[in-house]
Backbone as CSV, one residue per row, in Angstrom:
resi,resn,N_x,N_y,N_z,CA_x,CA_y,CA_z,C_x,C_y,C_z
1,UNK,138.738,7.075,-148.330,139.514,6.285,-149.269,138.737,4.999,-149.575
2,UNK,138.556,4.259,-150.844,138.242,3.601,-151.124,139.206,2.506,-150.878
3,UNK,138.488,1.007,-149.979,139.218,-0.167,-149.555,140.275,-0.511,-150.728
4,UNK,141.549,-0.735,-150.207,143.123,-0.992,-151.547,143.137,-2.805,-151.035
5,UNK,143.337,-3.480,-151.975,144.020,-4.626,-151.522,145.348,-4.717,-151.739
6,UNK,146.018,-6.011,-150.809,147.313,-5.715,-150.500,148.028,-7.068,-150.978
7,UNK,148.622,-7.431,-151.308,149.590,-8.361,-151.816,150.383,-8.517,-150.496
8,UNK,150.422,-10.233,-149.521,151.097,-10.193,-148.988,151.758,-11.165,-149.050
9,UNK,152.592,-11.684,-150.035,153.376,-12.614,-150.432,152.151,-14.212,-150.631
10,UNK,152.118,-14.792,-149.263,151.571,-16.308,-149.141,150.050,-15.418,-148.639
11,UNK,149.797,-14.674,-148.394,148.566,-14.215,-147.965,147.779,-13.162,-148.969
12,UNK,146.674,-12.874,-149.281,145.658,-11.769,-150.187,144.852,-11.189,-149.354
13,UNK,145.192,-9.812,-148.971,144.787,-8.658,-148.161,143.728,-7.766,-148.944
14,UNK,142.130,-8.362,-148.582,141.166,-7.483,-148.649,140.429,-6.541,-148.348
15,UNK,139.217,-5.836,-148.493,138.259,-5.520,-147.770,137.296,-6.517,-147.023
16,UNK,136.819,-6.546,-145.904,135.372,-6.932,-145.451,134.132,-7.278,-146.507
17,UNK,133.596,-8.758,-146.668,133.281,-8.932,-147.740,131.838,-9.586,-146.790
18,UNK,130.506,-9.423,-147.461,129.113,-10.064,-147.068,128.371,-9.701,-148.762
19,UNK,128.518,-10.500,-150.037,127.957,-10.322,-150.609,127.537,-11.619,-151.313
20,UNK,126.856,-11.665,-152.758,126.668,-12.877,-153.428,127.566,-13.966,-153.848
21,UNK,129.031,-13.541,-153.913,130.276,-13.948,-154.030,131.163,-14.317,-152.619
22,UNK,131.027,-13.863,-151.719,131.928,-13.670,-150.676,131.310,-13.784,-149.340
23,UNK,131.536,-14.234,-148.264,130.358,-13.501,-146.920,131.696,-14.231,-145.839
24,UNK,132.176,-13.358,-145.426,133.067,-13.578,-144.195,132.641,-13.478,-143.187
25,UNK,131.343,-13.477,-142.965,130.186,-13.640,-141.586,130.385,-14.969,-140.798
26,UNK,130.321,-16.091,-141.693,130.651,-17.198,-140.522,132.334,-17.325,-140.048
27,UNK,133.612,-16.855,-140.852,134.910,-16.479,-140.561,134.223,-15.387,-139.201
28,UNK,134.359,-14.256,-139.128,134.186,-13.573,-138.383,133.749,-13.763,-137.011
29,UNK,132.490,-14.640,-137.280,131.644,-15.002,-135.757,132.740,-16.527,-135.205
30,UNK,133.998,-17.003,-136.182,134.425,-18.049,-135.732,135.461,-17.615,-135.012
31,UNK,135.858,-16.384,-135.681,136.706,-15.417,-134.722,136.039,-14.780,-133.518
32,UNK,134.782,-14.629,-133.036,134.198,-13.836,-132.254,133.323,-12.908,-132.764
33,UNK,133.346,-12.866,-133.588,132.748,-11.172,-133.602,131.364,-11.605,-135.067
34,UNK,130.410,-11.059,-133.626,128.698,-11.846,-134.319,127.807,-10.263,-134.492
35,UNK,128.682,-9.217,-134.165,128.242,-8.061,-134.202,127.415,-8.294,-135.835
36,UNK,125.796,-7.850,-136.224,125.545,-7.820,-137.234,125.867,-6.681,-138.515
37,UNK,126.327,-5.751,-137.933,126.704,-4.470,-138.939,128.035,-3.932,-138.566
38,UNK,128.828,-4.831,-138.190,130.253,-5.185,-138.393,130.659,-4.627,-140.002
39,UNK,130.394,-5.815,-141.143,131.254,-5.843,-142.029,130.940,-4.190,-142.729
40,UNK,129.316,-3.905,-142.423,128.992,-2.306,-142.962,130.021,-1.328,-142.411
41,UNK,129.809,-1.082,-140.981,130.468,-0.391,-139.914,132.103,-0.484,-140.780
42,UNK,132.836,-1.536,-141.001,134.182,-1.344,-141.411,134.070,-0.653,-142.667
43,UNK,132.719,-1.401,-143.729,132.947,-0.736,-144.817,133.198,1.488,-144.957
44,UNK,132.404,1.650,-143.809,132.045,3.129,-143.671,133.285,4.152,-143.218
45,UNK,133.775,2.911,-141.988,134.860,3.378,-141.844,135.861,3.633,-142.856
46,UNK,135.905,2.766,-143.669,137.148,3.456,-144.836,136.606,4.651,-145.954
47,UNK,135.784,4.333,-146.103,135.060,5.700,-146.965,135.157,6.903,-145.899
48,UNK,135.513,6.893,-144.732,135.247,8.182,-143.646,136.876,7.748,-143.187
49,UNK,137.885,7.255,-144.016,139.227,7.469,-143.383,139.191,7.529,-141.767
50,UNK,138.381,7.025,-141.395,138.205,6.824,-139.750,139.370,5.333,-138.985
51,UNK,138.948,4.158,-140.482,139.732,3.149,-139.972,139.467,2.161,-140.987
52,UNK,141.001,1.269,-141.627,141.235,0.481,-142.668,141.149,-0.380,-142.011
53,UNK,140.434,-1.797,-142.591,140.530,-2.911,-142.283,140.919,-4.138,-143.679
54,UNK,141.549,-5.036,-143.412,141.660,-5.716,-144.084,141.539,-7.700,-143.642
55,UNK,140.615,-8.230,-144.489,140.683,-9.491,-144.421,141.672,-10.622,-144.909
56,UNK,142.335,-11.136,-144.116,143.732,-11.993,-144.489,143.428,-13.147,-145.297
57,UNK,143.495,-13.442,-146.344,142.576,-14.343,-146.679,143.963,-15.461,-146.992
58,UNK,143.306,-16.805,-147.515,144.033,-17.986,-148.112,143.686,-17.613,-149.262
59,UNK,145.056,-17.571,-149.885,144.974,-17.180,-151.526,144.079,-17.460,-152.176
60,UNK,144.153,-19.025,-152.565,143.439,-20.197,-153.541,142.044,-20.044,-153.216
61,UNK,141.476,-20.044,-151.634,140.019,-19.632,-151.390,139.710,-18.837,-151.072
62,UNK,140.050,-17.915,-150.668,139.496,-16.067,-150.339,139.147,-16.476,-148.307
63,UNK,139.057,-17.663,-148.049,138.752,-18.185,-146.784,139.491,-17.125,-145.683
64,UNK,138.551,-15.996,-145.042,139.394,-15.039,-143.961,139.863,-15.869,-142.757
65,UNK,141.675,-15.260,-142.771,141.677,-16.097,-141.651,142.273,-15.501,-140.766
66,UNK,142.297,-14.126,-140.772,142.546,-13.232,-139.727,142.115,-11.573,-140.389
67,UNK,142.633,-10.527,-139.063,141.869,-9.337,-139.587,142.543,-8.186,-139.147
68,UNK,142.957,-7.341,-139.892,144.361,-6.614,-139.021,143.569,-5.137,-139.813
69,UNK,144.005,-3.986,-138.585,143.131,-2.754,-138.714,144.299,-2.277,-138.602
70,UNK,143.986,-0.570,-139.266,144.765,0.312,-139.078,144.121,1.782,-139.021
71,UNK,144.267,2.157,-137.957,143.071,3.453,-137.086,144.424,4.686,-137.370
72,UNK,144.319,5.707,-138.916,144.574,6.711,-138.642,144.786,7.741,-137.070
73,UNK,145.475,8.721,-137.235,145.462,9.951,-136.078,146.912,10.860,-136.138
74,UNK,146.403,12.066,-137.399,147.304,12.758,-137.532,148.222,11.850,-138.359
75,UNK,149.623,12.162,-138.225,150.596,11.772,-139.031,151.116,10.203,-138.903
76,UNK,150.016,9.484,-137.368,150.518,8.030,-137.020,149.403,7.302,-137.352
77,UNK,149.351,6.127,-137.328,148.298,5.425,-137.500,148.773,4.011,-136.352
78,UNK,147.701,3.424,-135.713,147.711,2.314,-134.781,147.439,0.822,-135.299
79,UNK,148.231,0.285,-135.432,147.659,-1.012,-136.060,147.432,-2.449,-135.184
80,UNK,146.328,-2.826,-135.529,145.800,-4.025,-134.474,145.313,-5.033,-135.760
81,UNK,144.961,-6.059,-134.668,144.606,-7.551,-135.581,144.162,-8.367,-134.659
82,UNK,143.854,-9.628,-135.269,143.492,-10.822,-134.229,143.502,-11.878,-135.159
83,UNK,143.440,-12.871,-135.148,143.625,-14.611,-136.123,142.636,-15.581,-135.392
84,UNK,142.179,-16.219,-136.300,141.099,-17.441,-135.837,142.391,-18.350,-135.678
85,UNK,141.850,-19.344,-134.554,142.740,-20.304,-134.548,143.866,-21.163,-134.865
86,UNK,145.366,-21.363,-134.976,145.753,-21.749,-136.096,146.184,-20.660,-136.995
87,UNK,146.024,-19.559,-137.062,146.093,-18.682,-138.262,147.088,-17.424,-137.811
88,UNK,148.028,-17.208,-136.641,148.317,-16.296,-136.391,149.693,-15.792,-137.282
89,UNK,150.144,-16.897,-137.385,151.054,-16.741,-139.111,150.331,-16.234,-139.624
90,UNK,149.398,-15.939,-139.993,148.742,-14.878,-141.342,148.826,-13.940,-140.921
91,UNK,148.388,-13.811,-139.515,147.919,-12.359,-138.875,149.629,-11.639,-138.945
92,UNK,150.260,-12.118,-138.722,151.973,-11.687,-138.604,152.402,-11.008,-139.692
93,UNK,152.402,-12.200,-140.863,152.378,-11.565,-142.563,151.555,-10.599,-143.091
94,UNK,150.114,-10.389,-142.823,149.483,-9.802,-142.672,149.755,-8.253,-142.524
95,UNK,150.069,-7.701,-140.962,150.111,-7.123,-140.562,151.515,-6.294,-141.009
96,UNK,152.674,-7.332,-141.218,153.734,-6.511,-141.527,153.637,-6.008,-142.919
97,UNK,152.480,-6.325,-143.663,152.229,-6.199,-145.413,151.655,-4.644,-144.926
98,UNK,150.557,-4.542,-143.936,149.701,-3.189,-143.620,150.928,-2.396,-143.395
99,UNK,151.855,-2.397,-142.360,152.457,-1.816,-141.863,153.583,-0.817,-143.214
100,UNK,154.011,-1.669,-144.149,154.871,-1.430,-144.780,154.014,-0.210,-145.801
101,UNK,152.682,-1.224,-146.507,151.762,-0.345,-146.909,151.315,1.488,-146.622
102,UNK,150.993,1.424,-145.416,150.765,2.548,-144.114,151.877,3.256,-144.088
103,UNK,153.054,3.243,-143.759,153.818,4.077,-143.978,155.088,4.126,-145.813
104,UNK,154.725,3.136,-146.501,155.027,3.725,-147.913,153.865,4.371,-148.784
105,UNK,153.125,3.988,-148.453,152.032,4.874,-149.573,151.532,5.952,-149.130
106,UNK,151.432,5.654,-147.764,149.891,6.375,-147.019,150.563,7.910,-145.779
107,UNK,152.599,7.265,-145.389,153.172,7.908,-144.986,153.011,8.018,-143.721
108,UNK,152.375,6.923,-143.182,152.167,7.084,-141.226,153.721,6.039,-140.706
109,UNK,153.591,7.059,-139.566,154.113,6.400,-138.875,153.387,5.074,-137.957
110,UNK,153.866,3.824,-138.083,152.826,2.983,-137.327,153.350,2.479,-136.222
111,UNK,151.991,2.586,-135.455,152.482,2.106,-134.008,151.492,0.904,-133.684
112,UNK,152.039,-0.071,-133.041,151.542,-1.568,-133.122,151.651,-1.738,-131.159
C-alpha cells in the first residue's frame, strides 16, 4: 500500500519524510532513533504491507513530534508509538486517528 495521510483533528498524520522539502532525521535521532536507513526501512515497509508508520506532525510546520506504527497480522493489526518530549498529547491523538483509520478503512481489529 502506498503511505495514506491522516487527518487528526490538531495533529497531520504522515509518511516518514528525508527529502529536499522535509528530513525528520534530526526529529527522529531527538527521539532516539539514529538508525541511518530507518526512514527507507519504514518507507519499504509500507509498499510490502509489512508495517504503516506515520509521522505526527505540528500542523503549521510539518515539525514530527511523535511516531505511531501499525504492524498488520491476519485480520488484527498491533499498534505502537513513542513522542519526543513534551509531545505525548500528539502521540495519544495520533494514535487514536490510526486506530480508527485501521479498523474503518483497512478493517483490523487493533490491538494496542
Amino acid at each position: 500500500m502506498e503511505p495514506v495521510e491522516v487527518n487528526a483533528g490538531g495533529w497531520y498524520l504522515r509518511a516518514l519524510r528525508e527529502d529536499e522539502r522535509v528530513n525528520d532525521r534530526p526529529a527522529l535521532a531527538d527521539g532516539g532513533i539514529t538508525e541511518p536507513g530507518y526512514i527507507a526501512r519504514r518507507t519499504a515497509q509500507w509498499l510490502s504491507d509489512e508495517h504503516y508508520s506515520w509521522a505526527i506532525c505540528q500542523p503549521n510546520t510539518g515539525e514530527l513530534l511523535a511516531e505511531v506504527g501499525l504492524t498488520p497480522s491476519g485480520e488484527s493489526a498491533t499498534l505502537t508509538g513513542w513522542a519526543r518530549a513534551g509531545h505525548e498529547d500528539a502521540l495519544a491523538s495520533g494514535s487514536d486517528a490510526v486506530q480508527r483509520f485501521a479498523e474503518g478503512a483497512l478493517g483490523f481489529t487493533v490491538q494496542r
